[in-house]
N, C-alpha and C positions, 0 to 999 in steps of 0.2 A: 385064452388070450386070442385066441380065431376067431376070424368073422365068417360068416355061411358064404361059401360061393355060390348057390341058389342066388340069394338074394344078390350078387353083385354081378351075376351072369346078366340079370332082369334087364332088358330096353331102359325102361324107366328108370332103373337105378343109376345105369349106367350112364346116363344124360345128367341126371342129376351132380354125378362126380366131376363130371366134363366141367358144368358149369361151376363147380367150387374150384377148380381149378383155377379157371379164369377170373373168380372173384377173390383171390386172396391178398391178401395185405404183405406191401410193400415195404422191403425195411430198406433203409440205407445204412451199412456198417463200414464206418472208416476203420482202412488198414492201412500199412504201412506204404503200399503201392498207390496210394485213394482211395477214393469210393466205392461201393459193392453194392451189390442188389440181392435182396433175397424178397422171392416170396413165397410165404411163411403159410401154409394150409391146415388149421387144425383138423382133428376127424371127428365124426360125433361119438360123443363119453369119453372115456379114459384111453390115452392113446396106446397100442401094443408098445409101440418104439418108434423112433426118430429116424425117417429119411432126408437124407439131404443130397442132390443132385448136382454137378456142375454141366455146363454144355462144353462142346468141339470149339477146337482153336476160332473158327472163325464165325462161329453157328451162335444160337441163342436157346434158350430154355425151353420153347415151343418146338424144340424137332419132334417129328413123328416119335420116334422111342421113348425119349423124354418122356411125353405125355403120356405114352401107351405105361411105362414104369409107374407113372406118379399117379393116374386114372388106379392102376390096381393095387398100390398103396394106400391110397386113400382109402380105397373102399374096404380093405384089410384093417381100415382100425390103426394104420399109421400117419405120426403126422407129418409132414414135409415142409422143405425148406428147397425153392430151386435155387441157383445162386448164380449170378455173373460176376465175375469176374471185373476186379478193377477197368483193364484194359478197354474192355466192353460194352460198361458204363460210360467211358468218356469216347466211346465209338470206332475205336480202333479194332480194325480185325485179325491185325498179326499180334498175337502173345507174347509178352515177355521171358526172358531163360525160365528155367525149368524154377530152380531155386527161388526167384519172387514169384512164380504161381507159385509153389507150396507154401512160402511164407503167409500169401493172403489168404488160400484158404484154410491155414491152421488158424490165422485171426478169425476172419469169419465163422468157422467152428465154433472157436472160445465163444464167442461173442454169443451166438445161438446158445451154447447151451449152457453156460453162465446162471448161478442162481437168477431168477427172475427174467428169463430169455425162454422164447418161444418154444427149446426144446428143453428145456431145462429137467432133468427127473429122465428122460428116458431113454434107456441104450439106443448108442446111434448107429445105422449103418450110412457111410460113406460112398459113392459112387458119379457116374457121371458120360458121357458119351466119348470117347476118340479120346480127346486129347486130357477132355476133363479124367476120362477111366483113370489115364494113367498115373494124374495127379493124387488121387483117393487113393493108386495103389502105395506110392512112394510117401503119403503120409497118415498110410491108418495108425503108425502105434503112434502119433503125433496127435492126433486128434481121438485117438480113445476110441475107435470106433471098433464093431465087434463083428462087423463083415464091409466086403466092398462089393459093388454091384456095377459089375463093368460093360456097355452098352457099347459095342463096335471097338474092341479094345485094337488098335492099331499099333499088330507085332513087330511087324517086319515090312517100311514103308517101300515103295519099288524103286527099281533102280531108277537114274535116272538118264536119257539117252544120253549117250556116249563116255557115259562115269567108267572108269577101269571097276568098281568095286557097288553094291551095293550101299545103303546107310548101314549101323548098327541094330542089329535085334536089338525089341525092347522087354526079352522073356525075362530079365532079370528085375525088373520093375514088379512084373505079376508074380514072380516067384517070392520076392521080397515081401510080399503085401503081411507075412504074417498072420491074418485071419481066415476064416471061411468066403472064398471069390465064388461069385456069379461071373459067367462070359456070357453073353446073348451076342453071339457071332454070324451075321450071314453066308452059307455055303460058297459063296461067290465072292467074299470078300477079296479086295485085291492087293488087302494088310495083311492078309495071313490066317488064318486057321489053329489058335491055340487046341494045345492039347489039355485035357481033363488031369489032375494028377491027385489024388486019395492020399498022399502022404502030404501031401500042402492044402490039402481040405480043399481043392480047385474045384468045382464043377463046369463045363461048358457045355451049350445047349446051342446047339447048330439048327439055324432056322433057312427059310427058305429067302434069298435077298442079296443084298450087296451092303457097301458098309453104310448105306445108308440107313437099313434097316426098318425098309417102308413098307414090304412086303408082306409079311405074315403076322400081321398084330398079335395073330388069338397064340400064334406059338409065344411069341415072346412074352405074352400076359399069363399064360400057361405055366411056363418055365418061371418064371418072377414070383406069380403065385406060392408053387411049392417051395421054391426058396425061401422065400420070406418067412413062411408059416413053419419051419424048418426051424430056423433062426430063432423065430417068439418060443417056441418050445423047449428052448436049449435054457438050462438054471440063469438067473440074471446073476452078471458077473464075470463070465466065462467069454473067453476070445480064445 
């Protein structure tokens, strides 16, 4: 079910993934919030599994991690779906409560992977940057997905000057996730530093960066690799 990383290590291939990325078909899926966006990347032959991505509260599908995720999925043999977000679509960059983001992207889900839907037929992992991560955590057994893939997962936001208290950690969100989690966290993050934990299948992969995660591509593409390939080799069926 693996693709060679020789071949997806290559210049040349790897421009080549660049450019599918950029040339993928645009879907629009009405949910119950509006509009949605996904675009939809198949890979060449039979796809391993189904990624689908969301972005950061106020960010867009093209951030540097994104890309770097969805570049080494493609070339794995997976096929992807990045997704905005209602909100997003009609240009607004503050998000809705938590509960209508999860409402639309459990639509958006259905919708994809729906007999005769672009991911239709193949285990899905869930995931997404910041605000997106947390959404994918709070609704993998809702969307059937069999891992989550969480790109600057934002724990524990900072205080804010002069607040008596901090916000609420959000470990219970990643705790909750119920399947096998990816963290792709920067050392410097100024959200916090999740811990790895073996009894909740967690893995975290500390790279060099802040929560942007602009800094060390080839870690994060590194890390996402073995994951993945991790994942395709696990029996279909299993969460």
């Amino acid at each position: 079910m693996s693709r060679s990383e020789p071949q997806a290590a290559r210049p040349d291939f790897a421009a080549a993934v660049r450019a599918r990325l950029d040339a993928g078909v645009q879907r629009t899926i009405t949910t119950s919030e509006g509009d949605a966006r996904a675009r939809v990347i198949a890979p060449e032959g039979d796809p391993v599994g189904a990624l689908m991505l969301g972005h950061g509260a106020g960010g867009g599908v093209d951030a540097p991690d994104i890309r770097t995720a969805a570049a080494v999925a493609l070339a794995a043999g997976w096929a992807l779906a990045l997704v905005e977000q209602p909100y997003r679509v009609a240009g607004r960059r503050s998000p809705v409560p938590a509960p209508r983001l999860d409402t639309a992207w459990i639509e958006i889900a259905a919708a994809l992977t729906a007999p005769g839907g672009p991911l239709s037929g193949s285990a899905l992992v869930t995931g997404g940057r910041s605000s997106g991560a947390r959404v994918a955590c709070r609704t993998a057994a809702r969307t059937g997905s069999i891992g989550v893939l969480c790109l600057a997962f934002p724990l524990q936001p900072p205080a804010r000057e002069g607040a008596s208290a901090g916000p609420p950690s959000r470990q219970s969100e990643l705790d909750g996730a119920g399947v096998p989690v990816l963290v792709v966290q920067g050392r410097s993050d100024r959200f916090g530093l999740p811990r790895s934990d073996r009894r909740l299948r967690r893995e975290v992969a500390r790279v060099d960066g802040d929560h942007g995660l602009k800094r060390d591509r080839a870690a994060i593409a590194a890390a996402i690799t073995r994951w993945l390939s991790a994942l395709a080799a696990r029996p279909r069926g299993s969460r």
